[in-house]
N, CA, C and O atoms as a printed pandas DataFrame, in Angstrom:
     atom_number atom_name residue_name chain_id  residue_number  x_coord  y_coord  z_coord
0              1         N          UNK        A               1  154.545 -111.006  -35.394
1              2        CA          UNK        A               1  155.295 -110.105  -36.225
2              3         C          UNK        A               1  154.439 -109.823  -37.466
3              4         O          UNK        A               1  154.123 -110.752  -38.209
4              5         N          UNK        A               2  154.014 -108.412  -37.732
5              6        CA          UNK        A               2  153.535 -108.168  -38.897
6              7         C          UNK        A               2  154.397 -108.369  -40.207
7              8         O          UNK        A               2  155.583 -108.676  -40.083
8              9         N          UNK        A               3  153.911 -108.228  -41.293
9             10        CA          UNK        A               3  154.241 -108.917  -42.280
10            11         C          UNK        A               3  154.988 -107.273  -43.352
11            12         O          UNK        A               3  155.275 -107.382  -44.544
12            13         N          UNK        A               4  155.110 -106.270  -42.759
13            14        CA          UNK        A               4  155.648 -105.210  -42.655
14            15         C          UNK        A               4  157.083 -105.102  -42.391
15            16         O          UNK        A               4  158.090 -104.780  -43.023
16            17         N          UNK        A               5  156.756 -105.534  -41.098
17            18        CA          UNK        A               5  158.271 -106.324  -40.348
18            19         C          UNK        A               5  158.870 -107.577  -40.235
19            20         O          UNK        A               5  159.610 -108.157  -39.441
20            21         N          UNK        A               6  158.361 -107.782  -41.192
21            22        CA          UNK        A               6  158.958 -109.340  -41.910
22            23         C          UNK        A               6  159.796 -108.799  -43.149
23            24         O          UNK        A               6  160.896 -109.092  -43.619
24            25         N          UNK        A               7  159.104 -108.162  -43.377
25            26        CA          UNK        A               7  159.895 -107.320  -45.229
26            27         C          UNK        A               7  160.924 -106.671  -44.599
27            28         O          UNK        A               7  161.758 -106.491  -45.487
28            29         N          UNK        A               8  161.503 -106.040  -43.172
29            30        CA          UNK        A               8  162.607 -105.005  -42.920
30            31         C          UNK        A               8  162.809 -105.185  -41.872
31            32         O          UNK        A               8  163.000 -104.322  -41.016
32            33         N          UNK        A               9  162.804 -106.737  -41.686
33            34        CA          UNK        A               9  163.757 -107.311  -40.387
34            35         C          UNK        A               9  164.912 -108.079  -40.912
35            36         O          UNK        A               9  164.648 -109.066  -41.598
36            37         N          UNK        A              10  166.499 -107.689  -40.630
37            38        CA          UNK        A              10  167.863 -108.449  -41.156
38            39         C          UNK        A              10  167.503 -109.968  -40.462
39            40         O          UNK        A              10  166.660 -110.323  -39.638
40            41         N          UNK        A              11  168.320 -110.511  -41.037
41            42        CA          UNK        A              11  168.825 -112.385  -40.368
42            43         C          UNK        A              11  168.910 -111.882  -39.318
43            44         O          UNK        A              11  167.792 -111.869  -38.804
44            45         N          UNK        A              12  169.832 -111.332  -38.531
45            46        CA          UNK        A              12  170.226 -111.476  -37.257
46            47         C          UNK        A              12  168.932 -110.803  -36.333
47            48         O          UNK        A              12  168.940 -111.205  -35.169
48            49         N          UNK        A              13  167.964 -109.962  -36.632
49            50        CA          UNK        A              13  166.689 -109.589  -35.878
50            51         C          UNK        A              13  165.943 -111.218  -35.945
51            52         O          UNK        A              13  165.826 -111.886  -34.918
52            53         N          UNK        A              14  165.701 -111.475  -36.645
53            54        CA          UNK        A              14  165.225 -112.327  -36.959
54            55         C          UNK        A              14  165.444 -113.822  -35.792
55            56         O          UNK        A              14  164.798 -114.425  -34.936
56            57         N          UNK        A              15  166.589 -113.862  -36.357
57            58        CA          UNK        A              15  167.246 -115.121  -35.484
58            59         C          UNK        A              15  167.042 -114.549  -34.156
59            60         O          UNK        A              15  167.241 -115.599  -33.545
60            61         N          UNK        A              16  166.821 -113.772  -33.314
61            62        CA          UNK        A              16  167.029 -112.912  -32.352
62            63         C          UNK        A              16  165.641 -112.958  -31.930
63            64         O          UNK        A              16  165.541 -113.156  -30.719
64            65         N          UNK        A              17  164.354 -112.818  -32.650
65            66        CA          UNK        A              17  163.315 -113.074  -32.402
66            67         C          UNK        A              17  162.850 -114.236  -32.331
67            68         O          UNK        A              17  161.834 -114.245  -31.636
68            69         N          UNK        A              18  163.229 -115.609  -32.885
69            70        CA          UNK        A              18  163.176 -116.894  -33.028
70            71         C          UNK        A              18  163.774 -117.911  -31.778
71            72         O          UNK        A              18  163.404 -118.998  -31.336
72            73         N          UNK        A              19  164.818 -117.041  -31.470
73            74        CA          UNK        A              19  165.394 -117.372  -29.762
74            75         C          UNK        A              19  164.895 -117.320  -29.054
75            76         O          UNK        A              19  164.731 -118.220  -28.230
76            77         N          UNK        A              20  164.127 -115.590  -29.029
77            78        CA          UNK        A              20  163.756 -115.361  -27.738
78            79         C          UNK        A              20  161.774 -116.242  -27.487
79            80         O          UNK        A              20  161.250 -116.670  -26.458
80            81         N          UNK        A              21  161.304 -116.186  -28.740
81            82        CA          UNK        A              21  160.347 -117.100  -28.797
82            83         C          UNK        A              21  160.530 -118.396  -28.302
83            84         O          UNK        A              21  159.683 -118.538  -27.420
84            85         N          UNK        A              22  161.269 -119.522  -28.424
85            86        CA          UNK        A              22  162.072 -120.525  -27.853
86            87         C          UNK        A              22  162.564 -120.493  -26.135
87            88         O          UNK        A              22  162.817 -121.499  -25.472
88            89         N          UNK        A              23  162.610 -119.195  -25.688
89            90        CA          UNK        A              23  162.835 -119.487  -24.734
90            91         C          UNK        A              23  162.029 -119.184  -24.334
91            92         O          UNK        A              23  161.590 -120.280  -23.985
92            93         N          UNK        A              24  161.183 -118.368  -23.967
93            94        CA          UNK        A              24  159.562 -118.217  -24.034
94            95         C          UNK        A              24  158.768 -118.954  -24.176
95            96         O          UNK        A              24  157.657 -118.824  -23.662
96            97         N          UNK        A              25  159.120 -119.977  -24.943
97            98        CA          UNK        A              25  157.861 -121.600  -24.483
98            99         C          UNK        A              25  158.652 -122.517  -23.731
99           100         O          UNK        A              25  158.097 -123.348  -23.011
100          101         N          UNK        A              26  159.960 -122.447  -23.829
101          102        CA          UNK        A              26  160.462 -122.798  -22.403
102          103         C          UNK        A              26  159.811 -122.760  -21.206
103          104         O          UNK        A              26  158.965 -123.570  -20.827
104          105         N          UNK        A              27  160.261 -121.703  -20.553
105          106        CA          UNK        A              27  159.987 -120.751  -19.617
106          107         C          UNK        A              27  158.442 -121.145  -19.119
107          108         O          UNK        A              27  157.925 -121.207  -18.004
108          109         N          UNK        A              28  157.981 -121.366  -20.384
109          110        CA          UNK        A              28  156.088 -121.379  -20.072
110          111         C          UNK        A              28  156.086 -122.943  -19.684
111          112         O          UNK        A              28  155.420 -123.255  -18.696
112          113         N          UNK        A              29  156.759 -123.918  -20.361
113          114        CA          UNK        A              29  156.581 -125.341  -19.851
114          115         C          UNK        A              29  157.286 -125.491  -18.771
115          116         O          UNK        A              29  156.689 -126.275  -18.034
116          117         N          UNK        A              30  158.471 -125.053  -18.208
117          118        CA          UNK        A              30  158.838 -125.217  -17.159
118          119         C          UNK        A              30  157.774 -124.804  -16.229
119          120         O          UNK        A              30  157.716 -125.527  -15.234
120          121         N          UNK        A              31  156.915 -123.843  -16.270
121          122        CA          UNK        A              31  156.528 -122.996  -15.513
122          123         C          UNK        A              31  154.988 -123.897  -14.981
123          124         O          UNK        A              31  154.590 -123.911  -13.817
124          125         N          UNK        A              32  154.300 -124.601  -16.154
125          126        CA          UNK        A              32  153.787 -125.875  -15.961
126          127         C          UNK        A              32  154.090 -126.645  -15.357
127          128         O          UNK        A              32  153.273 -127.092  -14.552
128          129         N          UNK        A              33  155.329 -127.164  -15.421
129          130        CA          UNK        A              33  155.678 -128.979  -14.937
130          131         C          UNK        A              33  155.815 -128.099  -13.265
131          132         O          UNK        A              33  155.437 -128.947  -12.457
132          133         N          UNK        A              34  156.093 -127.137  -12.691
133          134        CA          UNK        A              34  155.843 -126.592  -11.414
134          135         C          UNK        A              34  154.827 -126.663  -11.065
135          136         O          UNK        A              34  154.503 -127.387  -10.123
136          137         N          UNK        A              35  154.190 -126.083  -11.585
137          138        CA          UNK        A              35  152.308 -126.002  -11.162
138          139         C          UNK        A              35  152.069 -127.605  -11.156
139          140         O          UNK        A              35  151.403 -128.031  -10.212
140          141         N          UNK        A              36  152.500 -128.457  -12.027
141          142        CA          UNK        A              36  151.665 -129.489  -11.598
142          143         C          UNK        A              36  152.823 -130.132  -10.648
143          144         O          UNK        A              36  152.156 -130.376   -9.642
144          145         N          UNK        A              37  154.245 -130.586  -10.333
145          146        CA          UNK        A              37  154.203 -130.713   -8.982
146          147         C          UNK        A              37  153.710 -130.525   -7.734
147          148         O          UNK        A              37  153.381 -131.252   -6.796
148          149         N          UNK        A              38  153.767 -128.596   -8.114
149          150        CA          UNK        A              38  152.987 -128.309   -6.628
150          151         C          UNK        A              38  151.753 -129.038   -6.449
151          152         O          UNK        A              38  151.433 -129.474   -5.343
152          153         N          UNK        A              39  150.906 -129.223   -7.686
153          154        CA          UNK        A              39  149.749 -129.951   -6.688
154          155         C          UNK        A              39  149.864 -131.377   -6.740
155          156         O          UNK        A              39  148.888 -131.944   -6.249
156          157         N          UNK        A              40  150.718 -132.095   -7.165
157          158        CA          UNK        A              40  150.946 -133.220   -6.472
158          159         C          UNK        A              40  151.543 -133.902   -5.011
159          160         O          UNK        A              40  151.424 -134.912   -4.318
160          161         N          UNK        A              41  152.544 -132.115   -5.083
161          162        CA          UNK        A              41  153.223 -132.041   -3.741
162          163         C          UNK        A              41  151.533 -131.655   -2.525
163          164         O          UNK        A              41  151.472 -132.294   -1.475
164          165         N          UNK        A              42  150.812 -131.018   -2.731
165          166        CA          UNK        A              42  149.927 -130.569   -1.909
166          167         C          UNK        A              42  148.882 -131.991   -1.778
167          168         O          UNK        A              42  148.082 -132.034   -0.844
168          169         N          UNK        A              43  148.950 -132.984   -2.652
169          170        CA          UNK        A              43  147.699 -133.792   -2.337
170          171         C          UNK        A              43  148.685 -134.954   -1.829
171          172         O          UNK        A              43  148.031 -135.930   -1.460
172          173         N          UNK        A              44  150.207 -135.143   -1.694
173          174        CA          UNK        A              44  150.893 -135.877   -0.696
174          175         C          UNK        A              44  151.126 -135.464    0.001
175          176         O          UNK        A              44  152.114 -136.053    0.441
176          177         N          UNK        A              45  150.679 -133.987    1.104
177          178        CA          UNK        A              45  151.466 -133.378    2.024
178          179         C          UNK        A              45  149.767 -133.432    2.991
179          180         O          UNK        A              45  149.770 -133.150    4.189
180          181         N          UNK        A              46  148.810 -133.713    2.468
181          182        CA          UNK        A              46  147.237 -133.641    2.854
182          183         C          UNK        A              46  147.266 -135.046    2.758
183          184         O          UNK        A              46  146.113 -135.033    3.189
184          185         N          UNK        A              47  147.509 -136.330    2.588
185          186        CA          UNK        A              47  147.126 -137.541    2.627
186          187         C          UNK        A              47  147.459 -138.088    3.616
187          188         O          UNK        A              47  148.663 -138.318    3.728
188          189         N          UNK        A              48  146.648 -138.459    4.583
189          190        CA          UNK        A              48  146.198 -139.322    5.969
190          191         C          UNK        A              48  147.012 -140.362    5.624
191          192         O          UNK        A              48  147.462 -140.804    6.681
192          193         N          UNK        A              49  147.375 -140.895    4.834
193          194        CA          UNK        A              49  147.726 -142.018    4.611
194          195         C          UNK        A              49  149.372 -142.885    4.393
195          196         O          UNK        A              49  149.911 -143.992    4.399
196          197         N          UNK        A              50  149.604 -141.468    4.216
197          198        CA          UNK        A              50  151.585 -141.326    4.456
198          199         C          UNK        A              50  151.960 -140.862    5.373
199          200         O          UNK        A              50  151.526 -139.920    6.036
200          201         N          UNK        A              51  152.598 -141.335    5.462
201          202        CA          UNK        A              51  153.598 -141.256    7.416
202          203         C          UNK        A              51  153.879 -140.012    7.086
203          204         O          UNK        A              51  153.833 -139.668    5.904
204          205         N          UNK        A              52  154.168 -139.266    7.942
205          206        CA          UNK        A              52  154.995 -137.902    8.259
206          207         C          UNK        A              52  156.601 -138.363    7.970
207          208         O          UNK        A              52  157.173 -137.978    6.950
208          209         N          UNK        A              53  156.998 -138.877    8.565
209          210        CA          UNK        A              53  158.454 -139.314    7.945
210          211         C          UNK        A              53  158.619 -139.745    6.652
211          212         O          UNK        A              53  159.811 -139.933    6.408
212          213         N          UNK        A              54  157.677 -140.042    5.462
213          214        CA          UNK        A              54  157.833 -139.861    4.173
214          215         C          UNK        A              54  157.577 -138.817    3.454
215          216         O          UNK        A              54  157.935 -138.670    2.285
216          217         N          UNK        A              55  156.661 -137.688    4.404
217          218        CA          UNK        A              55  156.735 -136.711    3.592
218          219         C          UNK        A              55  157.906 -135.754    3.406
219          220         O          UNK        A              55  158.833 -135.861    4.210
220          221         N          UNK        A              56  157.968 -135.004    2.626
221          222        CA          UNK        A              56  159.211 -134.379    2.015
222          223         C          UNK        A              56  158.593 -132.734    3.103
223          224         O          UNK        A              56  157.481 -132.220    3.224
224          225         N          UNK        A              57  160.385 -132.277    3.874
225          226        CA          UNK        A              57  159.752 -131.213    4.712
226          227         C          UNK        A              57  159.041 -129.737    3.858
227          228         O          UNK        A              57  158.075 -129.086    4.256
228          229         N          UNK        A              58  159.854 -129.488    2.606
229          230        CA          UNK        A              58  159.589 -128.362    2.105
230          231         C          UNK        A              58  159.072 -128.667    0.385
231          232         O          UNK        A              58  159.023 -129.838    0.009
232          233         N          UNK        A              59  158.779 -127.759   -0.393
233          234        CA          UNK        A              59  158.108 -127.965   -1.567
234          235         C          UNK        A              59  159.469 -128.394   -2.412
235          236         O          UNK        A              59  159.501 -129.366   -3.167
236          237         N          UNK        A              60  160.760 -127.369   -2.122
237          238        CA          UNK        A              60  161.857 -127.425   -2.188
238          239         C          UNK        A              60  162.546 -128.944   -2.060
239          240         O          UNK        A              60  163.498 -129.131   -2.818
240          241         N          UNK        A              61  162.252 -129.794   -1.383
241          242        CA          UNK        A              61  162.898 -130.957   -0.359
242          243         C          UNK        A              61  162.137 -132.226   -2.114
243          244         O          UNK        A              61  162.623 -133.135   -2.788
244          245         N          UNK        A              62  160.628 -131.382   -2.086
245          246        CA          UNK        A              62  160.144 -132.152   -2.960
246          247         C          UNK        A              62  160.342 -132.622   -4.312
247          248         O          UNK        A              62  160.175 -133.725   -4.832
248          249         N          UNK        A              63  160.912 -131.027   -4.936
249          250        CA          UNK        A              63  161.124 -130.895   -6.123
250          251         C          UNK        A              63  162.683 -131.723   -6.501
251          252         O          UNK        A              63  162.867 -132.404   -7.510
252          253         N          UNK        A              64  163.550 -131.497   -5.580
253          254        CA          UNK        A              64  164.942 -132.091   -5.421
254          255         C          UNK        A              64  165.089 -134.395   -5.489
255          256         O          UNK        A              64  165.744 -135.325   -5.959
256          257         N          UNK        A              65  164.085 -134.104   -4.749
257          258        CA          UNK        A              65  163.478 -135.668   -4.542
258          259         C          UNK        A              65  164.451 -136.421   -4.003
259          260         O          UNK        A              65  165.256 -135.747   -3.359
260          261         N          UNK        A              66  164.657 -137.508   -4.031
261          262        CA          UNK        A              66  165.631 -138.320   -3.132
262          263         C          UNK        A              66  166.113 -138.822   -3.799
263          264         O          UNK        A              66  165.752 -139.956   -4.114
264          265         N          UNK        A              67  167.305 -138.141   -4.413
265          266        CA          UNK        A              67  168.476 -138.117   -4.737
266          267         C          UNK        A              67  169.722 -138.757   -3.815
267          268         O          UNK        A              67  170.691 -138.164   -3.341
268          269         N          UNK        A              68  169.310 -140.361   -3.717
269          270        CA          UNK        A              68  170.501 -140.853   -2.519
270          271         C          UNK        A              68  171.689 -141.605   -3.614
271          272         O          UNK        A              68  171.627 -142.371   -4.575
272          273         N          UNK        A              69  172.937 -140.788   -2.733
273          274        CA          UNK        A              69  174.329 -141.298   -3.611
274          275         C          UNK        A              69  174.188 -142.846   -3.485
275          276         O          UNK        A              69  173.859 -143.523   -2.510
276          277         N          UNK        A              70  174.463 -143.139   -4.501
277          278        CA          UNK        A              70  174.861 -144.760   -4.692
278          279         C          UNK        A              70  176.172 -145.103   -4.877
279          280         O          UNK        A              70  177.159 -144.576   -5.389
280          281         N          UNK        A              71  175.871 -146.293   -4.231
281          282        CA          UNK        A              71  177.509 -146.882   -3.910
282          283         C          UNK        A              71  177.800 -147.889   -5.094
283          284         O          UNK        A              71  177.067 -148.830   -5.398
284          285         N          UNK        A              72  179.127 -147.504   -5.789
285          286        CA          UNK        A              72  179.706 -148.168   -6.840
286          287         C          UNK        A              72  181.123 -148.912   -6.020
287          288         O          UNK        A              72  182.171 -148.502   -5.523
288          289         N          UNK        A              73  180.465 -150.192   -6.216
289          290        CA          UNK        A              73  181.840 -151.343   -5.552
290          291         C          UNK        A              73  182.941 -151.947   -7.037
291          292         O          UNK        A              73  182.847 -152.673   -8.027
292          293         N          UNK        A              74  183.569 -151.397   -6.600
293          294        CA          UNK        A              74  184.672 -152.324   -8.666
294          295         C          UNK        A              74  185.865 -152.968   -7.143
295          296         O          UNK        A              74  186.761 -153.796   -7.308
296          297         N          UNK        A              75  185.693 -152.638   -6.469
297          298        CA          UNK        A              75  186.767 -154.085   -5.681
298          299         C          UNK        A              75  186.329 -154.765   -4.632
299          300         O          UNK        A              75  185.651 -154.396   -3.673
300          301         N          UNK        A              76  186.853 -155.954   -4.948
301          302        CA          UNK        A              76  186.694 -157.198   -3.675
302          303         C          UNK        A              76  187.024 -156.210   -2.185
303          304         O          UNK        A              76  186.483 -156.660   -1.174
304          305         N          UNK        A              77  187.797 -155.022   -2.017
305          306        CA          UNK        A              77  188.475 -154.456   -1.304
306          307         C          UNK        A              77  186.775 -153.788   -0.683
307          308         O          UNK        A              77  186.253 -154.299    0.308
308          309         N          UNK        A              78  186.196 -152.778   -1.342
309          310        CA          UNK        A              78  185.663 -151.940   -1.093
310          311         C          UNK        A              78  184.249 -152.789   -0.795
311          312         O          UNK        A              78  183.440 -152.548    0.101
312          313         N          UNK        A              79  184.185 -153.781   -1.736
313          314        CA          UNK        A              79  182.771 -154.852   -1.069
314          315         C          UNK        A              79  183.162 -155.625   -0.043
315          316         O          UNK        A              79  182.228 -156.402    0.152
316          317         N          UNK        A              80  184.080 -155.855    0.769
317          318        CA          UNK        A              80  184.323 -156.228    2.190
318          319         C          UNK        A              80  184.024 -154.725    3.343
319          320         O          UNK        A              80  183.304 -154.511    4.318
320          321         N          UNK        A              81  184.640 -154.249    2.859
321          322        CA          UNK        A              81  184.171 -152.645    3.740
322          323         C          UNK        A              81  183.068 -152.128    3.296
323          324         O          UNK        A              81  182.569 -151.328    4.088
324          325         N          UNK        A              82  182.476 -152.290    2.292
325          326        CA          UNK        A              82  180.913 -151.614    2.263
326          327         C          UNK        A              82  180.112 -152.905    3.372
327          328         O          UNK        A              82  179.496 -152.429    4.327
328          329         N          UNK        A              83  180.126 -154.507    3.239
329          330        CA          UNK        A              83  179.645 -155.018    3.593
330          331         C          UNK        A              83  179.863 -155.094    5.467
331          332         O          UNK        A              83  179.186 -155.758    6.252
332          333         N          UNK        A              84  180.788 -154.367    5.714
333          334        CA          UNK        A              84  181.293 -153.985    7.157
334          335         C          UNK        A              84  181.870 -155.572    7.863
335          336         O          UNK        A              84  182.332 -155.609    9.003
């Protein structure tokens, strides 16, 4: 912003430009922490060394990660039936 339009910009332009800057380095770090998954996702999807059944099927599958529900026991009831 020139210093022109600093002298004959109201609060609310202002604040309005200060947002959208903010979300704009958002946007740009999110847009990072992707790029570097993907290539972490690409140098575990190329490694000889992990089973195929640990790899994750899609980039999608990757980013989500394994997210497994956990089991919360609060009764003697439900830890006899979780324990089968």
């Amino acid at each position: 912003m020139s210093l022109n339009d600093y002298d004959s910009i109201t609060l609310a332009q202002f604040i309005n430009k200060l947002n959208g800057y903010f979300k704009h380095l958002q946007e740009k770090e999110e847009a990072e922490w992707k790029r570097v998954a993907y290539i972490s996702y690409s140098i575990l999807m190329n490694n000889p060394h992990v089973k195929p059944n640990h790899k994750p099927k899609t980039f999608e599958a990757y980013l989500a990660g394994s997210k497994k529900e956990t089991v919360k026991i609060t009764s003697e009831a439900q830890l006899n039936a979780f324990l089968g």
